[in-house]
ZAVEXTOR-204141 format. One record per residue (C-alpha): z negated, x negated, y; residue in one letter; residue number from 1. Coordinates in steps of 0.5 Angstrom, whole numbers, plus 500, padded with zeros to 3 digits. Layout:
<recs>
@up = Z east = X north = Y code = A pos = NUM
...
</recs>
This chain:
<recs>
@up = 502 east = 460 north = 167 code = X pos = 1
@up = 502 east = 454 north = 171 code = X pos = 2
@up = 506 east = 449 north = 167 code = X pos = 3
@up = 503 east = 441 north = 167 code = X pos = 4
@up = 510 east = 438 north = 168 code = X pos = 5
@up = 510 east = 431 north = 165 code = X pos = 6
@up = 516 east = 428 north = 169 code = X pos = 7
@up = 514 east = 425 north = 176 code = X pos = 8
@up = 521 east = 423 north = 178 code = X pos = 9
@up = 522 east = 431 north = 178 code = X pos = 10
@up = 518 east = 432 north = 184 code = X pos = 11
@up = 515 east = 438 north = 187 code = X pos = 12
@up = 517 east = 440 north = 195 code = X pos = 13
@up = 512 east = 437 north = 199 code = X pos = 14
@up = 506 east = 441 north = 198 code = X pos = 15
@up = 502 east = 443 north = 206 code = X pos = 16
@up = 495 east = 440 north = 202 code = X pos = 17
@up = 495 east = 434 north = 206 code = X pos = 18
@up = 500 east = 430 north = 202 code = X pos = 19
@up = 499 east = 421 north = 203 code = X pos = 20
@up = 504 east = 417 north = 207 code = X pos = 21
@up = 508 east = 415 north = 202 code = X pos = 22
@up = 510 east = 423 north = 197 code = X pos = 23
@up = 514 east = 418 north = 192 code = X pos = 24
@up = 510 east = 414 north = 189 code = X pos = 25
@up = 512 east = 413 north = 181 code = X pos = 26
@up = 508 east = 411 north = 176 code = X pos = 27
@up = 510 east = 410 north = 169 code = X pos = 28
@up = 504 east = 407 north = 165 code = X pos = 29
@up = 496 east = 405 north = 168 code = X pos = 30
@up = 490 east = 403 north = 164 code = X pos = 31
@up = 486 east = 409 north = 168 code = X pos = 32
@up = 487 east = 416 north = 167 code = X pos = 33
@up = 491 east = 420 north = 169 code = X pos = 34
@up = 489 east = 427 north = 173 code = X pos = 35
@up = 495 east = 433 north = 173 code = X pos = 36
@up = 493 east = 438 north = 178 code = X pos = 37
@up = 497 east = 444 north = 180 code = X pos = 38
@up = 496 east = 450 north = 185 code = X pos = 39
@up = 502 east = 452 north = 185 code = X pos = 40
@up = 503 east = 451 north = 192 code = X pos = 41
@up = 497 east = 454 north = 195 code = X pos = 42
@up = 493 east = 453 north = 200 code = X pos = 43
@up = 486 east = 448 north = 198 code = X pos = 44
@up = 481 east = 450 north = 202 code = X pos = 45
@up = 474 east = 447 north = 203 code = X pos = 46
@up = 468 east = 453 north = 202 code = X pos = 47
@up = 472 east = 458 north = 198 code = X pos = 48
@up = 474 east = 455 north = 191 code = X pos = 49
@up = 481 east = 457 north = 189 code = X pos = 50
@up = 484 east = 457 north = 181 code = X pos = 51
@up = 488 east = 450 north = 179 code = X pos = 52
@up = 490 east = 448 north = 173 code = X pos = 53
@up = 487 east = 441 north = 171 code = X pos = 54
@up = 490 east = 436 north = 165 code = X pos = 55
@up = 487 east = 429 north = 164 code = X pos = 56
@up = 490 east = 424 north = 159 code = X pos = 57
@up = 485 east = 419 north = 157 code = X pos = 58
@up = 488 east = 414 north = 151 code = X pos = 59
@up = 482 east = 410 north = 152 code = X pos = 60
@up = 480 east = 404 north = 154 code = X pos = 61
@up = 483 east = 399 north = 154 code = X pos = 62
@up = 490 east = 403 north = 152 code = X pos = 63
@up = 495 east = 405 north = 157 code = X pos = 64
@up = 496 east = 412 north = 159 code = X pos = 65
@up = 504 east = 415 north = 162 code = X pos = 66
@up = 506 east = 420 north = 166 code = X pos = 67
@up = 512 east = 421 north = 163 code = X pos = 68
@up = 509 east = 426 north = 157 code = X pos = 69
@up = 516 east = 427 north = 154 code = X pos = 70
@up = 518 east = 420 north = 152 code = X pos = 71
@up = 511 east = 418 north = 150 code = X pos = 72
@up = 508 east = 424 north = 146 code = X pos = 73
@up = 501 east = 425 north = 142 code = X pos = 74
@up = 497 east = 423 north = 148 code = X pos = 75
@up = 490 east = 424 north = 148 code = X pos = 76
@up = 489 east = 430 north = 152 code = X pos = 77
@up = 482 east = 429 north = 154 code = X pos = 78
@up = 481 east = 436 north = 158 code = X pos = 79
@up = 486 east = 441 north = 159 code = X pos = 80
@up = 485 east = 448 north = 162 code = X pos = 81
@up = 482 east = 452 north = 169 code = X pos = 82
@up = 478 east = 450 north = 174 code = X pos = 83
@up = 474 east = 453 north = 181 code = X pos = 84
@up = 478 east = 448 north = 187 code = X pos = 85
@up = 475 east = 446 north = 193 code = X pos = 86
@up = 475 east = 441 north = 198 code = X pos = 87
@up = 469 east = 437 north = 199 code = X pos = 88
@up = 465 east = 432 north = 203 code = X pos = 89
@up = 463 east = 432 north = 211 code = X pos = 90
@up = 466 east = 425 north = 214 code = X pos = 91
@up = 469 east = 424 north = 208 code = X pos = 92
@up = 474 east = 430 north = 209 code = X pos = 93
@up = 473 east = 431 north = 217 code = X pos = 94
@up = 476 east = 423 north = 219 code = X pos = 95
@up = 480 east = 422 north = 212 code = X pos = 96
@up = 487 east = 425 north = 211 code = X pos = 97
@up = 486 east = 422 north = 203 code = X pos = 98
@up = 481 east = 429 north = 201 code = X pos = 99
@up = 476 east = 429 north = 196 code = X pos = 100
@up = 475 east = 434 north = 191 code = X pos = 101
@up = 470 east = 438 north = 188 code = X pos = 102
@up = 471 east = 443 north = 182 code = X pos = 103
@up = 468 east = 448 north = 177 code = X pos = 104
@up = 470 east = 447 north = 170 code = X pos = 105
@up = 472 east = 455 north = 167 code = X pos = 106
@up = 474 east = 458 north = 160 code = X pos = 107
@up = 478 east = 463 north = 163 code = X pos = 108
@up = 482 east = 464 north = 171 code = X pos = 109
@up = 476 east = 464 north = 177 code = X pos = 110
@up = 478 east = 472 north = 177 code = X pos = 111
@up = 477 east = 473 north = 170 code = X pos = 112
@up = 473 east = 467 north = 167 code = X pos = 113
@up = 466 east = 463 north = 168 code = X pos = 114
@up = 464 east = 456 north = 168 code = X pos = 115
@up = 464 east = 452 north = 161 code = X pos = 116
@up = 460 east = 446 north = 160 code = X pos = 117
@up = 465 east = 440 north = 158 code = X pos = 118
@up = 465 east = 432 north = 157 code = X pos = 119
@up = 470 east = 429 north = 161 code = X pos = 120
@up = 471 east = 422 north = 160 code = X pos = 121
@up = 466 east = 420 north = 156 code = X pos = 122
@up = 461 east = 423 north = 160 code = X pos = 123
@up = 456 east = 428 north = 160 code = X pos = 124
@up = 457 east = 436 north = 158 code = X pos = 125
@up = 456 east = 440 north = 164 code = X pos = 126
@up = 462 east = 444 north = 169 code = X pos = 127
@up = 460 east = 442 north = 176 code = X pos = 128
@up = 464 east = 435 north = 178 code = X pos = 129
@up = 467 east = 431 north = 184 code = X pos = 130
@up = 474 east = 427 north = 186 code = X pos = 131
@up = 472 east = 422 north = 191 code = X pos = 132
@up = 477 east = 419 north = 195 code = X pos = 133
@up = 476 east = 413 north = 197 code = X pos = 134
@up = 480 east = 412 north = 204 code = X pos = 135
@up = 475 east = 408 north = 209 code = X pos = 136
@up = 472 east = 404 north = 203 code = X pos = 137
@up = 479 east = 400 north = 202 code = X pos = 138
@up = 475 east = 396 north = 196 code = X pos = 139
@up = 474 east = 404 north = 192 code = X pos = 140
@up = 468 east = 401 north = 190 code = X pos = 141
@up = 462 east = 401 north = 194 code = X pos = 142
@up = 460 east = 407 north = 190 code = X pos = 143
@up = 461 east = 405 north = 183 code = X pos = 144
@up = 457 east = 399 north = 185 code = X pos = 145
@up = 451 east = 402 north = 187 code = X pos = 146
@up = 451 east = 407 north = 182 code = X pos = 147
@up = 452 east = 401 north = 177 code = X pos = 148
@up = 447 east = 396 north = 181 code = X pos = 149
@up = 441 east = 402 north = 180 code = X pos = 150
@up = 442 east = 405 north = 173 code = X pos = 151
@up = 437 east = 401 north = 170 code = X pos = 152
@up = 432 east = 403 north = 175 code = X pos = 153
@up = 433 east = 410 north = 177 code = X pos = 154
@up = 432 east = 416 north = 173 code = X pos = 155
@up = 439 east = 419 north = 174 code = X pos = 156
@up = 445 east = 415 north = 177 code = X pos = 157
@up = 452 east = 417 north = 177 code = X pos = 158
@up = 458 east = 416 north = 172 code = X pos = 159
@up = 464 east = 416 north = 175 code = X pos = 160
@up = 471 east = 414 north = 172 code = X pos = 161
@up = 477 east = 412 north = 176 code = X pos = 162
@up = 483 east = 416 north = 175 code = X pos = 163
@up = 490 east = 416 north = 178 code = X pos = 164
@up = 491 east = 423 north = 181 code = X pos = 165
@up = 497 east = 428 north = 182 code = X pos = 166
@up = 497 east = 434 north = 185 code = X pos = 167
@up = 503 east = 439 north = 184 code = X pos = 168
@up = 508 east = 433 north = 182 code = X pos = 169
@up = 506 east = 429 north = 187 code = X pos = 170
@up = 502 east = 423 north = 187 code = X pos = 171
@up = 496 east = 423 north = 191 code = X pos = 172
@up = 493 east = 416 north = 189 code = X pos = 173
@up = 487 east = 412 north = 186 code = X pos = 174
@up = 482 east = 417 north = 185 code = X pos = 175
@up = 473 east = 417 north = 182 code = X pos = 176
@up = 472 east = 423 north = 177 code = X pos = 177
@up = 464 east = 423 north = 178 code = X pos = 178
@up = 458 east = 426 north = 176 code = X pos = 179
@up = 454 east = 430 north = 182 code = X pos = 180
@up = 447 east = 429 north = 183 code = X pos = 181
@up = 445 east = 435 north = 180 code = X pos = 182
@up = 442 east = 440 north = 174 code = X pos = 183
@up = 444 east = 438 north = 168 code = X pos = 184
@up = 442 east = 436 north = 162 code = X pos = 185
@up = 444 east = 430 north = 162 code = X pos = 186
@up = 444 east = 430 north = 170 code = X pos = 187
@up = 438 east = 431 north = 173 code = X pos = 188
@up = 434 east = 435 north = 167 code = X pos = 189
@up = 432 east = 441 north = 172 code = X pos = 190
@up = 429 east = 448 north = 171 code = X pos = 191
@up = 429 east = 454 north = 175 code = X pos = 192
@up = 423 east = 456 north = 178 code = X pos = 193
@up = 419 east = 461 north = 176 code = X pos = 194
@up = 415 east = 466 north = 181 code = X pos = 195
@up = 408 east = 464 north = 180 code = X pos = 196
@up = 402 east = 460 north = 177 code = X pos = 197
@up = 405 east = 452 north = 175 code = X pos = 198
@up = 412 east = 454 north = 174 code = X pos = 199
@up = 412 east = 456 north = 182 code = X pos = 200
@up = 411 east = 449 north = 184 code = X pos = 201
@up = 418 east = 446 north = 180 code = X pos = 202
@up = 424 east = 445 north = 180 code = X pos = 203
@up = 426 east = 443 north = 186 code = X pos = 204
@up = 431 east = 439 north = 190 code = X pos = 205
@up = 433 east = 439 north = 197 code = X pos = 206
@up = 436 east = 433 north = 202 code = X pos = 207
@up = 436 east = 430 north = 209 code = X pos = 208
@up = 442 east = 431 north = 211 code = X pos = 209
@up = 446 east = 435 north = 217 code = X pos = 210
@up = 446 east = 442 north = 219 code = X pos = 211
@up = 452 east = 445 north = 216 code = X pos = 212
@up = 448 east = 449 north = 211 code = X pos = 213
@up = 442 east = 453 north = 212 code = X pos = 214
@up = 436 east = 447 north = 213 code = X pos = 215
@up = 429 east = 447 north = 213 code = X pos = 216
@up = 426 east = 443 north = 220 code = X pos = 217
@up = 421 east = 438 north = 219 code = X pos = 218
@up = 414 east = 438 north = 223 code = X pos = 219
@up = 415 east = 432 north = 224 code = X pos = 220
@up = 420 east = 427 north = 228 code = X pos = 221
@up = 423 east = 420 north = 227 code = X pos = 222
@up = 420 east = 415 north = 230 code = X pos = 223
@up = 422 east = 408 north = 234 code = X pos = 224
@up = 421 east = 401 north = 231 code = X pos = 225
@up = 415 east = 402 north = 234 code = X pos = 226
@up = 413 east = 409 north = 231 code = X pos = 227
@up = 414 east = 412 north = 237 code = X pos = 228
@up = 416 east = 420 north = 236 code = X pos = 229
@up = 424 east = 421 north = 239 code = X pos = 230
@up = 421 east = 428 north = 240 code = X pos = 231
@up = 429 east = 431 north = 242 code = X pos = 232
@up = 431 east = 430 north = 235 code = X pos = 233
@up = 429 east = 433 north = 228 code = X pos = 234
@up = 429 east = 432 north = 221 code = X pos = 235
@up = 433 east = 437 north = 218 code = X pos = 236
@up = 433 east = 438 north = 209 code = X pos = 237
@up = 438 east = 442 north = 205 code = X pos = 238
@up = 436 east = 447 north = 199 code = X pos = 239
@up = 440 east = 443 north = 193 code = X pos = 240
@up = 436 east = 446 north = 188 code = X pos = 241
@up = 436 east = 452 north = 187 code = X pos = 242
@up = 440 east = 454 north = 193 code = X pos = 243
@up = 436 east = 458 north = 199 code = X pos = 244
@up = 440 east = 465 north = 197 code = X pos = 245
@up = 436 east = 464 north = 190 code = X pos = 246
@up = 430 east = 462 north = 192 code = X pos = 247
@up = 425 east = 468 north = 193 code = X pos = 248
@up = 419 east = 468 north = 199 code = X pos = 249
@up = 414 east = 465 north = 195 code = X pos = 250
@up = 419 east = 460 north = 192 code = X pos = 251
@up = 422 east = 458 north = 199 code = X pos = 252
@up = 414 east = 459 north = 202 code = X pos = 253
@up = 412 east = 454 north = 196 code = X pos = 254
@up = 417 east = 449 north = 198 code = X pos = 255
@up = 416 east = 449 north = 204 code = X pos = 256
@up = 409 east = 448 north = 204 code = X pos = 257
@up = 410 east = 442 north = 199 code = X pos = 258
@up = 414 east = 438 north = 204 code = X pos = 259
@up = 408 east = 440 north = 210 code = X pos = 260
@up = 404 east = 437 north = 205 code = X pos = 261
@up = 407 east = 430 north = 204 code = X pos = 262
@up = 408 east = 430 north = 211 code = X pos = 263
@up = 402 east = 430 north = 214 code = X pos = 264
@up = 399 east = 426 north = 208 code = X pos = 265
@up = 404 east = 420 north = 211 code = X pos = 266
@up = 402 east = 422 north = 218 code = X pos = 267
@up = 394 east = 422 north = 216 code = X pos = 268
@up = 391 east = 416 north = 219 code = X pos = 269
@up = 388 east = 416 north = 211 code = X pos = 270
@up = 395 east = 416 north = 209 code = X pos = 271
@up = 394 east = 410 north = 205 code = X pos = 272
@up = 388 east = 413 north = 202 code = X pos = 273
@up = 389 east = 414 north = 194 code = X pos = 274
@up = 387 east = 420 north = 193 code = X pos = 275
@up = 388 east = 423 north = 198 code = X pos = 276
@up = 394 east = 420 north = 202 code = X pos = 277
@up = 402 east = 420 north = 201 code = X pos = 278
@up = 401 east = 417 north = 193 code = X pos = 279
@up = 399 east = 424 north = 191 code = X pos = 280
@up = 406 east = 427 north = 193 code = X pos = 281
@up = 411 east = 421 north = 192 code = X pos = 282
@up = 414 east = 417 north = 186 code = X pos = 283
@up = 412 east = 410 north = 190 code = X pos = 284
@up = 416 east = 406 north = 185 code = X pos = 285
@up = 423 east = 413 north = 186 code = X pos = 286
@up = 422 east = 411 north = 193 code = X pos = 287
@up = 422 east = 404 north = 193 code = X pos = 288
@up = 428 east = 403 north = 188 code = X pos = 289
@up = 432 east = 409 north = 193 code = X pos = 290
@up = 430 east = 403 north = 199 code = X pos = 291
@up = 431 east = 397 north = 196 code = X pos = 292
@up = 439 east = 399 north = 194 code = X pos = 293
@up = 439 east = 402 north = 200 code = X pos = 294
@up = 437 east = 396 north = 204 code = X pos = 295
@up = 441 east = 392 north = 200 code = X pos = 296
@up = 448 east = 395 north = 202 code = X pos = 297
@up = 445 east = 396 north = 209 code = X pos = 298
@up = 447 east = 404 north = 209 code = X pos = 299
@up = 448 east = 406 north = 216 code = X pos = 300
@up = 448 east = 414 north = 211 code = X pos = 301
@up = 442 east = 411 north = 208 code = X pos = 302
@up = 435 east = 416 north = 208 code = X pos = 303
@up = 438 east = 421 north = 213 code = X pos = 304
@up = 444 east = 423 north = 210 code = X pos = 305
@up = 446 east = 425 north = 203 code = X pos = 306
@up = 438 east = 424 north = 202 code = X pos = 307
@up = 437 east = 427 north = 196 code = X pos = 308
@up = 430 east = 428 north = 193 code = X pos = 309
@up = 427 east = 434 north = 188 code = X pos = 310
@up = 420 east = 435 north = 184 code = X pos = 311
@up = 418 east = 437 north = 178 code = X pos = 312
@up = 413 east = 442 north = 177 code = X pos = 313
@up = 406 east = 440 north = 178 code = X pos = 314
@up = 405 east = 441 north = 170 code = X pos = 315
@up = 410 east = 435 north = 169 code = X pos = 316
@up = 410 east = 431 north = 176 code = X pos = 317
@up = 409 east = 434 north = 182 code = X pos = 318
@up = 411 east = 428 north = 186 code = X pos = 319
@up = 417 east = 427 north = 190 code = X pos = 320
@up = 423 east = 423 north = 187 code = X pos = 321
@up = 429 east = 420 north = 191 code = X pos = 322
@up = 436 east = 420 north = 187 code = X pos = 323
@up = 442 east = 414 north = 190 code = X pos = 324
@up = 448 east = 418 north = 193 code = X pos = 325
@up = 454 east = 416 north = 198 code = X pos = 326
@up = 454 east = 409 north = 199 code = X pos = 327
@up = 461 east = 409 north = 202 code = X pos = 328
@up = 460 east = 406 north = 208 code = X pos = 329
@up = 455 east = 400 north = 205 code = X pos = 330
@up = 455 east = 393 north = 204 code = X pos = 331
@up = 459 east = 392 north = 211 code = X pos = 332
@up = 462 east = 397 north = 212 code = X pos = 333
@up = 462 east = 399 north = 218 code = X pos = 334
@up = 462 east = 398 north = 225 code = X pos = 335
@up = 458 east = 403 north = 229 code = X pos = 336
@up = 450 east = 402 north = 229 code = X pos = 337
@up = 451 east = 396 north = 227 code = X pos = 338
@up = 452 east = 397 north = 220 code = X pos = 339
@up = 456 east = 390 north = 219 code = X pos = 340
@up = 449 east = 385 north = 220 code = X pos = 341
@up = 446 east = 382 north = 215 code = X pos = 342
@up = 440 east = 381 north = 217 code = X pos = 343
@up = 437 east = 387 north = 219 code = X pos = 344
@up = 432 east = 393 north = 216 code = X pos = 345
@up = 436 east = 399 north = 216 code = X pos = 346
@up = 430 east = 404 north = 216 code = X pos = 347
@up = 428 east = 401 north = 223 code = X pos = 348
@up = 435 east = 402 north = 227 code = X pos = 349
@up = 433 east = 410 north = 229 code = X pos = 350
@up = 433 east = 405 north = 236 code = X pos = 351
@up = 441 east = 403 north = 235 code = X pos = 352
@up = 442 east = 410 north = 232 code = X pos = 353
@up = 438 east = 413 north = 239 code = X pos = 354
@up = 442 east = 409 north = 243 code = X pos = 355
@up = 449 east = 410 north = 240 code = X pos = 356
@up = 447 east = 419 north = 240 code = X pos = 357
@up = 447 east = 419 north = 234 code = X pos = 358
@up = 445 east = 427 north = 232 code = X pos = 359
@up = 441 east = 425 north = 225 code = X pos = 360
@up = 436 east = 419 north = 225 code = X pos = 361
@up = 432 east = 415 north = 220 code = X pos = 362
@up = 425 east = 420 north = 218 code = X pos = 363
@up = 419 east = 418 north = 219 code = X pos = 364
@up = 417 east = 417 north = 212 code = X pos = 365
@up = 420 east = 411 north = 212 code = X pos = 366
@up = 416 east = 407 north = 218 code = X pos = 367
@up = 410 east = 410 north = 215 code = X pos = 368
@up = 411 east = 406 north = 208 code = X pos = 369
@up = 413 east = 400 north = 210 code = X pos = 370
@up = 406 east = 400 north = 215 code = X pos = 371
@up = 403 east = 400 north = 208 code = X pos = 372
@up = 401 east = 393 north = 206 code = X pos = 373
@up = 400 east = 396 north = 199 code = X pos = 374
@up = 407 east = 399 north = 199 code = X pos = 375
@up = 410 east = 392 north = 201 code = X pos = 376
@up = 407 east = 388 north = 195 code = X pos = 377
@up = 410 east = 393 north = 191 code = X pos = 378
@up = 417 east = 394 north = 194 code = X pos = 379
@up = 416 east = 385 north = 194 code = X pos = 380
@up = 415 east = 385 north = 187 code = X pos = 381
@up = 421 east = 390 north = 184 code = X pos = 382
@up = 425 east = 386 north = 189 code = X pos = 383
@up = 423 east = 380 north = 184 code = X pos = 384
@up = 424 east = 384 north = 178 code = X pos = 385
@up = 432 east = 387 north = 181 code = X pos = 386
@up = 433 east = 380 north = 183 code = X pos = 387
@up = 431 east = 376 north = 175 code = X pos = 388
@up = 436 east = 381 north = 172 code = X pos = 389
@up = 442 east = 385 north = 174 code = X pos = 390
@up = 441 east = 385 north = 182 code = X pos = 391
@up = 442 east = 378 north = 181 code = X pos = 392
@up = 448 east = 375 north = 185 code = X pos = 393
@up = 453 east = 373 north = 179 code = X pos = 394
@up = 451 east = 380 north = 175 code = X pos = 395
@up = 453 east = 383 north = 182 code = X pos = 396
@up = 459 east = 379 north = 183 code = X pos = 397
@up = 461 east = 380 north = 175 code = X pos = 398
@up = 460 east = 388 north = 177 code = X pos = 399
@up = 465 east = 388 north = 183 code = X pos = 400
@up = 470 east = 383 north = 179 code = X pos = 401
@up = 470 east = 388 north = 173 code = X pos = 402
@up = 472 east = 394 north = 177 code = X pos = 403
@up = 477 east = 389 north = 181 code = X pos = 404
@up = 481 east = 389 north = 174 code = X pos = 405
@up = 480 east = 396 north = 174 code = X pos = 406
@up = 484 east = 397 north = 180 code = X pos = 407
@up = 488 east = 391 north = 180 code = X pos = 408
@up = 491 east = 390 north = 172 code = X pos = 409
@up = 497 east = 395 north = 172 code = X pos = 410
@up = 498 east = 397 north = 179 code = X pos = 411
@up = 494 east = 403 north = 181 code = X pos = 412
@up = 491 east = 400 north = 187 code = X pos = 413
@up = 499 east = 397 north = 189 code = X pos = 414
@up = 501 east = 404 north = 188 code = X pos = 415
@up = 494 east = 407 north = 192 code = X pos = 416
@up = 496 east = 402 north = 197 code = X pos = 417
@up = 503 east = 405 north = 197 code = X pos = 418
@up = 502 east = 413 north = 198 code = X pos = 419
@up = 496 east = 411 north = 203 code = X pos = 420
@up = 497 east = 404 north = 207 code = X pos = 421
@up = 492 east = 402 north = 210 code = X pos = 422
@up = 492 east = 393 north = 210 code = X pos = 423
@up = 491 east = 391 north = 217 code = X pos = 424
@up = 490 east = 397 north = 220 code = X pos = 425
@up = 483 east = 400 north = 223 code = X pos = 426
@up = 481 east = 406 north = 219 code = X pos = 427
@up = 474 east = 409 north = 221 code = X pos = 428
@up = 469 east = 407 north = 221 code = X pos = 429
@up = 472 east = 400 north = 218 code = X pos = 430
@up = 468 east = 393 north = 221 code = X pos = 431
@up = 472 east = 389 north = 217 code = X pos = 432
@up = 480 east = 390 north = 217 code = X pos = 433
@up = 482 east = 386 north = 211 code = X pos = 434
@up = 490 east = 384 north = 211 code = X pos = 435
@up = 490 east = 386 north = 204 code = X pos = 436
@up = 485 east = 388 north = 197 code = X pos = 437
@up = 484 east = 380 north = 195 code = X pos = 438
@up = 482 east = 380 north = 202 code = X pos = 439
@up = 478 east = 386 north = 202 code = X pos = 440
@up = 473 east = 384 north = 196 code = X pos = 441
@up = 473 east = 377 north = 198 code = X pos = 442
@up = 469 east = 380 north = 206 code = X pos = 443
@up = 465 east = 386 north = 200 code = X pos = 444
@up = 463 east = 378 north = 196 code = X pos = 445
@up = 461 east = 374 north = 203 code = X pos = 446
@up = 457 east = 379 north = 205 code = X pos = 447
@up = 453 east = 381 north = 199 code = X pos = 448
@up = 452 east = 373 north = 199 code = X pos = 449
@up = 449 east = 374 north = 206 code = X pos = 450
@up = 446 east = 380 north = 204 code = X pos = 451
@up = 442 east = 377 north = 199 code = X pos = 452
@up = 439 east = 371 north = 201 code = X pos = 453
@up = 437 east = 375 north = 208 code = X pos = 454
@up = 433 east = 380 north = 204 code = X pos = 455
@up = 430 east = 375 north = 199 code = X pos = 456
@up = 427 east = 371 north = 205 code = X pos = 457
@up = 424 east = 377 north = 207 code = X pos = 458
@up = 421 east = 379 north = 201 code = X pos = 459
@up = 419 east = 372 north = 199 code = X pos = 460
@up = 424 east = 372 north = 193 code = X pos = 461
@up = 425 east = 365 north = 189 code = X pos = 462
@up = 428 east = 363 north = 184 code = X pos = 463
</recs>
């Protein structure tokens, strides 16, 4: 049995699962959870899962949490047991030695057990989860402030927790235990396809992403500013929900099929028609919150990566919603593709993303929308309608100045700082390099400012 030691100042040896820049981190007491994982030393691996064994203390908000179990017993013990472990991620993994996670809560060993459905700090039941690991976002909020910004507006947001990690006695930093975009009953409310008639039709989610897993290629390609076709390049769509190996002919045929007929609706020259253009394939107002946090971040990821959209079957709702996810390299973020400025579309940069060589390009669907006068007014008015409530700038402000406190009340991100040192130093793909966190949030606030009052003179908004 692998035993969750409580005493960080027994170190482990160094383990070959890239460990941070500084392995001697100490941490007495934080006011986040703390996250013991053990392999015994093995190799993590980032498509095959391996065995772990995971301990989570959580005393509470408010209360502090402490490695040293022995001298501060009868800690709540939020989970404790095995977990499926792998790594996960695309850029996130490939140009970050801080690695993220994805685990499989079980109720047993990976050879003996199966998954088990578990609340983990306060959130929902269910046994599929993520460790974000924020390394390129130096501020580790982007994320939850998108999630928070949209959880009155979308259907499902995540819930993501901060957390202290370790991983077989070392300290590997400031992590976000999350919620995935996924089935779930307190997730995305999916239910498996059936093999005809209505059940045929739903549920299903797929994903604008890249080619690192079997993909469906559009019929059609991005355009240019001008709606232009970039004939070289492709829109490529992940099967999510179920995965391809699960679904069956007809299933597949019938996804398929659907998209085809979205699509053609948005390149029709009577796409706008109600009754038979776009509107009877897609949740009009789904798409407009997705563009409006999107745009506001100005994510350079935005609609042609991590792109998650699902249907319902047609009996329930057959139209196409969009689901927010990635936001890592918003608000600013970034300097390739012009992912700094404040005062641009980023559903019109396929001309940057061309011109830069970039494999992936904003789908069509987008320009198609924001052609449509009767689109425009409703994305006007729900910028409006964000902006009188929770989209305001002192809420926006009051959001990042909670997690700020999160980060800041006990240390962890000093310590975060200490095993991954990154003040001062060009971390891709980084735009602004802060000299220290105050700096960071200080750039993350400015640039919402900006951002802010671009968006609301384009979208005509007063107070």
């Amino acid at each position: 049995m692998l035993l969750l030691l409580a005493l960080v100042a027994c170190r482990q040896r160094e383990s070959v699962n890239f460990p941070p820049v500084d392995t001697g981190v100490k941490l007495t007491a934080t006011n986040l959870p703390i996250v013991w994982i053990e392999v015994g030393g093995r190799d993590i691996d980032r498509y095959r899962r391996i065995d772990a064994r995971m301990k989570i203390i959580d005393n509470g908000r408010g209360a502090l949490n402490y490695a040293d179990m022995v001298a501060h017993p009868g800690q709540r013990i939020d989970y404790v047991g095995h977990i499926a472990l792998r790594y996960r991620g695309n850029s996130t993994y490939n140009d970050s030695p801080k690695k993220p996670y994805s685990f499989h809560t079980l109720d047993g060993t990976l050879k003996y057990g199966s998954k088990k459905k578990v609340k983990i700090l306060g959130m929902g039941m269910d046994d599929n989860w993520a460790l974000l690991a924020p390394y390129a976002d130096k501020s580790m909020m982007r994320d939850l402030l998108s999630f928070e910004l949209m959880r009155p507006w979308m259907e499902f947001t995540p819930r993501g927790r901060y957390c202290e990690v370790f991983l077989d006695g070392t300290y590997y930093g400031v992590y976000i235990l999350c919620e995935l975009v996924s089935k779930g009953k307190y997730r995305l409310d999916l239910h498996k396809p059936g093999t005809r008639g209505d059940a045929l039709t739903g549920d299903y989610m797929l994903e604008v992403d890249c080619n690192d897993e079997v993909t469906y290629t559009s019929r059609y390609h991005p355009v240019s500013s001008s709606g232009v076709p970039y004939k070289d390049k492709n829109i490529l769509m992940q099967y999510k929900f179920p995965d391809h190996d699960k679904l069956d002919k007809g299933q597949l045929a019938y996804i398929q099929g659907r998209i085809n007929q979205m699509e053609a609706a948005l390149a029709s020259p009577d796409y706008r028609d109600p009754a038979t253009g776009y509107r009877r394939f897609i949740d009009v107002g789904s798409f407009i919150d997705y563009q409006l946090i999107t745009e506001l971040g100005h994510n350079v990821d935005g609609y042609r990566l991590s792109g998650k959209f699902y249907k319902r079957c047609d009996g329930v709702d057959g139209r196409f919603k969009m689901a927010l996810w990635d936001t890592n390299l918003a608000y600013g973020n970034s300097k390739n593709c012009e992912g700094w400025r404040t005062d641009t579309w980023i559903y019109q940069s396929n001309d940057v993303l061309y011109g830069a060589n970039e494999v992936y390009l904003v789908p069509f669907w987008w320009y198609r929308l924001n052609s449509d006068p009767d689109y425009v007014a409703a994305l006007k008015a729900r910028w409006a309608q964000m902006r009188e409530s929770n989209l305001s700038e002192e809420r926006i402000m009051a959001t990042i100045d909670s997690l700020v406190t999160e980060l800041t009340s006990h240390g962890a991100e000093a310590r975060n700082s200490q095993a991954w040192p990154t003040w001062g130093k060009y971390v891709w793909p980084n735009y602004y390099i802060a000299k220290d966190f105050d700096d960071e949030v200080a750039y993350l606030k400015r640039w919402i400012h900006e951002r802010l009052a671009w968006m609301d003179e384009q979208l005509g908004f007063r107070f």
